[in-house]
Phi, psi and omega in degrees: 000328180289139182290182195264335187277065183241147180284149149300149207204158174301334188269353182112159169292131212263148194251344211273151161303328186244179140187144207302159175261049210250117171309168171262144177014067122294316174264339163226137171290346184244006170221138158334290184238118185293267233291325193301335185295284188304356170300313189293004173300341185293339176265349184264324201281299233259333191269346185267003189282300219276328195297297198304334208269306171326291202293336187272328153312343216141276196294162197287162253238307193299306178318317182233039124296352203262318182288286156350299199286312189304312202278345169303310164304318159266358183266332161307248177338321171292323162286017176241267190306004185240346201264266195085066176234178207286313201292279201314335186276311183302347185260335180293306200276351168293274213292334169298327167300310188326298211279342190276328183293336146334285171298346172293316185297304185289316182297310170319325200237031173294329191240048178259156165329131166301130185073015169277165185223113168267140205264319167321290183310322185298321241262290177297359164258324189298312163329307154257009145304298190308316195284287206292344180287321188270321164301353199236019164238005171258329174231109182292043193273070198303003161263353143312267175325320184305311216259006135289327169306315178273358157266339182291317163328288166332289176339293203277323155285335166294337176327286183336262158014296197263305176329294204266005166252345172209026157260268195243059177311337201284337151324351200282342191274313205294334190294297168336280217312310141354280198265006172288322185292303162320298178275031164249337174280345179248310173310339184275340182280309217296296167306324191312306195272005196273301218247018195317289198296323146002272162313322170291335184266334133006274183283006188268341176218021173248154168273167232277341167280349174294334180264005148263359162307316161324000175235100184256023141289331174298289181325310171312284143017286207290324200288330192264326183293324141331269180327293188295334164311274181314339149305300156339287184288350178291314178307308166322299179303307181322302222287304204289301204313313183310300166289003175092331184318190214208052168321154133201155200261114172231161204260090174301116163070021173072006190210281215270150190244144186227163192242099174240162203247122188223141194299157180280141194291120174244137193280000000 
């Protein structure tokens, strides 16, 4: 994954276990990986819009820890890739366990009493928050994380699954549409990391706006930051719907859907 080639850079010889196959500060002297950085606005802007629109709704506290943890994750990631140092990987690859055990907690306990709070699950996500944290800073193994991270994931689809197959069917396009993305988004990391040098040899003759379409860790970035947005809002629609509200789905600037949630009208 690593290139065989780095430039000198403002942060320094990268201290992180991994690095990406994104030349190093080729486009800036002062971030590592240009593109893998500026890819993560999609998890910080659009999740801290929706974390404000949750609170200005209502709507319960985990929903907009589920936004937060998402925009966390990319401000985490953005500081890794502009960084590559081992502290900058840990604040990306840590809040990804965190943020996904949020989601895990709100899709399992959708169809509970409002503002209640169950404590087994909380109990059991903290644990293995606590577990994957302290195993993966004694053991610097980033496929330890990769495969916990894909097991909380695993969950949360299966979760997914049976809510739009014997719940809520009308759901199923927003759900698809969701993890469809989401695993394009992981197919593209896959190559990234299969085909590096492939790619890398690549961008040595397209020209240079055509060879960022070639760096799909940015595309990871943009695709899985997408998909977990559109997780967000399934839950949510699950959530409301449960409680009787009047989701509806509006379009920021005509192009990004936002959720916003208003009590049902008694008659």
């Amino acid at each position: 994954m690593a290139p065989s080639i780095d430039r000198k850079g403002y942060w320094g010889r990268p201290t992180s276990t991994l690095d990406w196959c994104e030349e190093n500060y080729v486009v800036s002297f002062y971030i590592a990986e240009f593109w893998n950085t500026v890819s993560n606005l999609i998890m910080i802007l659009p999740p801290i819009y929706g974390a404000i629109q949750t609170f200005r709704d209502g709507l319960e506290t985990r929903y907009i820890c589920s936004f937060l943890g998402l925009a966390a994750v990319g401000i985490g990631s953005w500081c890794f890739h502009m960084t590559l140092l081992y502290e900058m990987q840990l604040l990306d690859e840590l809040p990804m366990i965190y943020s996904t055990c949020v989601f895990v907690y709100c899709i399992y306990e959708c169809f509970k009493q409002e503002n209640s709070v169950s404590l087994f699950p909380i109990a059991l996500l903290l644990v293995f928050s606590v577990s994957v944290t302290v195993v993966y800073l004694q053991w610097k193994e980033p496929v330890f994380h990769q495969v916990m991270y894909g097991a909380l994931v695993a969950c949360l689809v299966m979760r997914s699954i049976f809510i739009v197959t014997w719940v809520y069917p009308w759901l199923r396009a927003l759900f698809y549409t969701s993890l469809g993305i989401f695993l394009l988004g992981f197919l593209l990391w896959n190559i990234d990391n299969i085909f590096c040098d492939s790619l890398r040899a690549s961008r040595q003759t397209l020209p240079s706006g055509v060879g960022v379409v070639t760096q799909f860790h940015a595309w990871w970035h943009i695709f899985t930051g997408l998909g977990s947005y559109l997780h967000i809002l399934f839950s949510l629609q699950i959530r409301s719907t449960y409680l009787k509200y009047r989701p509806k789905v509006k379009f920021l600037c005509g192009v990004w859907p936002t959720l916003h949630i208003e009590p049902q009208r008694t008659s």
